[in-house]
C-alpha positions in Angstrom: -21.4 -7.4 -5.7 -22.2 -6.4 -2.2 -22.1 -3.1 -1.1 -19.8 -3.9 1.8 -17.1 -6.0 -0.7 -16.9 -2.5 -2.3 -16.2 -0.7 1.1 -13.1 -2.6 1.4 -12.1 -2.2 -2.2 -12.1 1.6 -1.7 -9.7 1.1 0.9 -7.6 -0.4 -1.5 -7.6 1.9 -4.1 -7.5 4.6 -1.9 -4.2 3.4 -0.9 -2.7 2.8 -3.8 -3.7 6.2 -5.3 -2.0 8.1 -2.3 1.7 7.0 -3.8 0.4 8.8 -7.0 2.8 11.9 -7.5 1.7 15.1 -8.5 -0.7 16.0 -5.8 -2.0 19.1 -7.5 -3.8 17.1 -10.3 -4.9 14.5 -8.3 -8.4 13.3 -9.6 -9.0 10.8 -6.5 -8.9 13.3 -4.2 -12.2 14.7 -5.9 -14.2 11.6 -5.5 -13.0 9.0 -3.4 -14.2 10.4 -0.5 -17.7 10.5 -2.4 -17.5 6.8 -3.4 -16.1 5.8 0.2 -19.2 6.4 1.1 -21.3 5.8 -1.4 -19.9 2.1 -1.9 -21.2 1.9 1.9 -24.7 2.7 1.1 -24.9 6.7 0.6 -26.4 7.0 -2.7 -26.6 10.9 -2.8 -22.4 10.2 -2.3 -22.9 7.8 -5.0 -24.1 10.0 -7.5 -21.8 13.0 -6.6 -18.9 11.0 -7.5 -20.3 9.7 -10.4 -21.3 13.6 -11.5 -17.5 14.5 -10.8 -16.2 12.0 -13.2 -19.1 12.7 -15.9 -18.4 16.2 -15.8 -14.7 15.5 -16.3 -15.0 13.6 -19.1 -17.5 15.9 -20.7 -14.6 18.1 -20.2 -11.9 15.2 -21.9 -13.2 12.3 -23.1 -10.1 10.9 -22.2 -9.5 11.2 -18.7 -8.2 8.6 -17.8 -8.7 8.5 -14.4 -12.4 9.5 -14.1 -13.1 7.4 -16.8 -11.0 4.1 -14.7 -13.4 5.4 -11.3 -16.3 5.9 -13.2 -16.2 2.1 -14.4 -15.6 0.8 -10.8 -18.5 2.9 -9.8 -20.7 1.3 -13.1 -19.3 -2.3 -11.9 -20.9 -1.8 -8.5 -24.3 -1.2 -9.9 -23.9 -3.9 -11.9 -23.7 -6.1 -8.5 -27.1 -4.1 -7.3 -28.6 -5.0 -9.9 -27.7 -9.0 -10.2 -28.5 -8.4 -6.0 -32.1 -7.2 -7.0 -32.5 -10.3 -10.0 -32.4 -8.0 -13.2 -29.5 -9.7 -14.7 -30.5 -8.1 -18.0 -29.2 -4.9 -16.7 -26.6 -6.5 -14.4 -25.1 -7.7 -17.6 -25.4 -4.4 -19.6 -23.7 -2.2 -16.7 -20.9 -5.1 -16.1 -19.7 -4.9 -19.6 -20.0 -1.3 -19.7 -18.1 -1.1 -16.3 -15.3 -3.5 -17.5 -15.1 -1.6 -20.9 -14.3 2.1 -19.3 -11.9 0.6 -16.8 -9.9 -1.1 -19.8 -10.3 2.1 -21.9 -9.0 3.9 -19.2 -5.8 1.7 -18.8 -5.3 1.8 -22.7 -5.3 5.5 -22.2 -2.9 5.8 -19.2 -0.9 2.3 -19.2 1.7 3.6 -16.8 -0.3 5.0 -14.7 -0.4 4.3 -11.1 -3.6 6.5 -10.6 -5.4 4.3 -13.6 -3.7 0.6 -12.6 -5.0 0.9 -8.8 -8.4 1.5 -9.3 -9.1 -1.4 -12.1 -6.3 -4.1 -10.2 -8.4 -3.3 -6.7 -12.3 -3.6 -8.2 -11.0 -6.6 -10.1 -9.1 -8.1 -7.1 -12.3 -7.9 -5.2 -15.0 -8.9 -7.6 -13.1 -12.3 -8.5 -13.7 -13.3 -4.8 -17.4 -13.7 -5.1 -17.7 -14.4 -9.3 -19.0 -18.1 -9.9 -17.2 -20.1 -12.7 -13.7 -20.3 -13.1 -14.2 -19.3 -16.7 -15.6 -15.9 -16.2 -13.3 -15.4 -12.5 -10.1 -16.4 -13.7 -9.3 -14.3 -17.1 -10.5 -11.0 -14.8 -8.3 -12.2 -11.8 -5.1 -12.5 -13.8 -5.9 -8.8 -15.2 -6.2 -7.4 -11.6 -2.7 -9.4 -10.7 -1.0 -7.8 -13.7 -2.0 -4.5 -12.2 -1.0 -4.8 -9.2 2.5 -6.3 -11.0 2.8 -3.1 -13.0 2.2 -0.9 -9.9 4.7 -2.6 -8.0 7.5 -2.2 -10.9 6.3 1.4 -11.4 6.4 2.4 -7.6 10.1 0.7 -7.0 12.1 3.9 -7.0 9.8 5.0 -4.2 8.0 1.9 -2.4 10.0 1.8 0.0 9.6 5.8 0.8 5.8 4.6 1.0 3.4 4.0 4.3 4.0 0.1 5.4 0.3 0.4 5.4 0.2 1.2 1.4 3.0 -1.0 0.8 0.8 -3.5 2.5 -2.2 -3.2 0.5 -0.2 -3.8 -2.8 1.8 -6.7 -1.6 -1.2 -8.3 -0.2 -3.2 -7.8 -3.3 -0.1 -10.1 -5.1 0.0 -12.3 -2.8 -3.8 -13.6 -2.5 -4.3 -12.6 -6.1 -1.5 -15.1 -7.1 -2.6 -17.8 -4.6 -6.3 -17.7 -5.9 -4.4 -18.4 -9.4 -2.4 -21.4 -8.2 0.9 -19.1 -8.4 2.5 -20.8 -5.2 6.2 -19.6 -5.8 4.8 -15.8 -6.7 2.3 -15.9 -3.9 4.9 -17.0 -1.8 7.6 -14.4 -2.9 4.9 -11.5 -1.6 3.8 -13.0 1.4 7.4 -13.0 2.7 7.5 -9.3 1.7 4.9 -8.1 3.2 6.2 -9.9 6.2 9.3 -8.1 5.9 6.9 -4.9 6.0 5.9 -5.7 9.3 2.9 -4.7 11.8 2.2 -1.6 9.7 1.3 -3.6 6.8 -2.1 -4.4 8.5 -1.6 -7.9 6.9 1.0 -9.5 9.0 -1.3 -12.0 10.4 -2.6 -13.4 7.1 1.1 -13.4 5.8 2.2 -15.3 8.5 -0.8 -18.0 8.4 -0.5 -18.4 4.9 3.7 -19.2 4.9 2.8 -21.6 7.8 -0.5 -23.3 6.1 -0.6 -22.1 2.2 -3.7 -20.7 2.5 -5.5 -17.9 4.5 -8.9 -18.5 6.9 -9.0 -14.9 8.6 -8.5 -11.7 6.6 -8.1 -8.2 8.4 -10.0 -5.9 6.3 -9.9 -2.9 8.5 -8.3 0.4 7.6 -7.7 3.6 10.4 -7.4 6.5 7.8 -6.0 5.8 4.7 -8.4 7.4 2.6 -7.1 10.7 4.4 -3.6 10.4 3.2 
């Protein structure tokens, strides 16, 4: 996966993690500035992150959460290397990448800190994965995620920034057209709607309820990481 797919992803589960409560024992805030800008090409950012959440789970195996970051950050270098034409090790590092971010939601099922992370990665991969038969089964995962989140979040979404409202609600919304869900794509493209400007995705909601499908995206984000 390319480097700059990942950039955006970040925003995403940056964004999502931010409506995590209990700000004290926030993992993300250790690392996701690290992997911000290690998904955009610094390496020695890269491998800080990646330290943080080894270290972690040296510390408890079952962190959850380092373990569900430390996956996304395997499933990248799986993409370098499939980029670079060593799919032998492309392979190895996809599975293992896939393997701690399911662990991780095994571990922490309601978490939103856990859900984010895997729904966003897996959201974003699917766009550029060949074959139906491997996209598909990983898509409808990340959609489920996103699913839970929003049910989890409810007695607070609307308390939430329109800007991380907008993130989820997007993510539903192309997620479920990419399956074929019209009615459920349709449902969260008129909410985001209803979130307005602030969403950052008015424009694509409003193309796709006019057209049923989406030729522009707006994939720029002023900040969220900082929230």
């Amino acid at each position: 996966m390319h480097s700059t797919k990942f950039s955006r992803l970040l925003v995403s589960v940056a964004i999502g993690a931010a409506a995590v409560v209990g700000g004290a024992e926030r993992f993300d805030y250790l690392v996701r500035a690290d992997f911000f800008a290690g998904f955009g090409g610094d390496r020695a950012a890269f491998d800080r992150a990646m330290k943080t959440c080894e270290d972690a789970l040296a510390g408890n195996p079952k962190h959850a959460e380092a373990m569900v970051w430390h996956g996304s950050g395997t499933f990248f270098l799986s993409g370098q290397a499939f980029q670079k034409g060593d799919f032998a090790k492309g392979g190895e590092l996809w599975e293992r990448g896939l393997g701690e971010m399911d662990q991780a939601a095994a571990l922490a099922p309601e978490s939103v800190g856990v859900l984010i992370p895997r729904g966003a990665t897996l959201l974003t991969a699917t766009r550029s994965i060949p074959g139906p038969e491997r996209m598909r089964p990983l898509l409808e995962k990340g959609v489920a995620d996103y699913e839970k989140v929003y049910r989890l979040q409810q007695p607070y979404f609307a308390k939430l920034s329109g800007h991380a409202r907008g993130e989820l609600l997007f993510g539903l919304a192309e997620g479920n057209s990419r399956l074929g869900n019209k009615d459920a794509a349709r449902l969260n493209f008129e909410r985001l709607l209803a979130v307005g400007p602030t969403s950052g995705h008015e424009p694509e909601a409003k193309e796709w309820l006019a057209t049923g499908s989406i030729t522009s995206r707006q994939v720029s984000c002023s900040g969220c990481h900082t929230k």
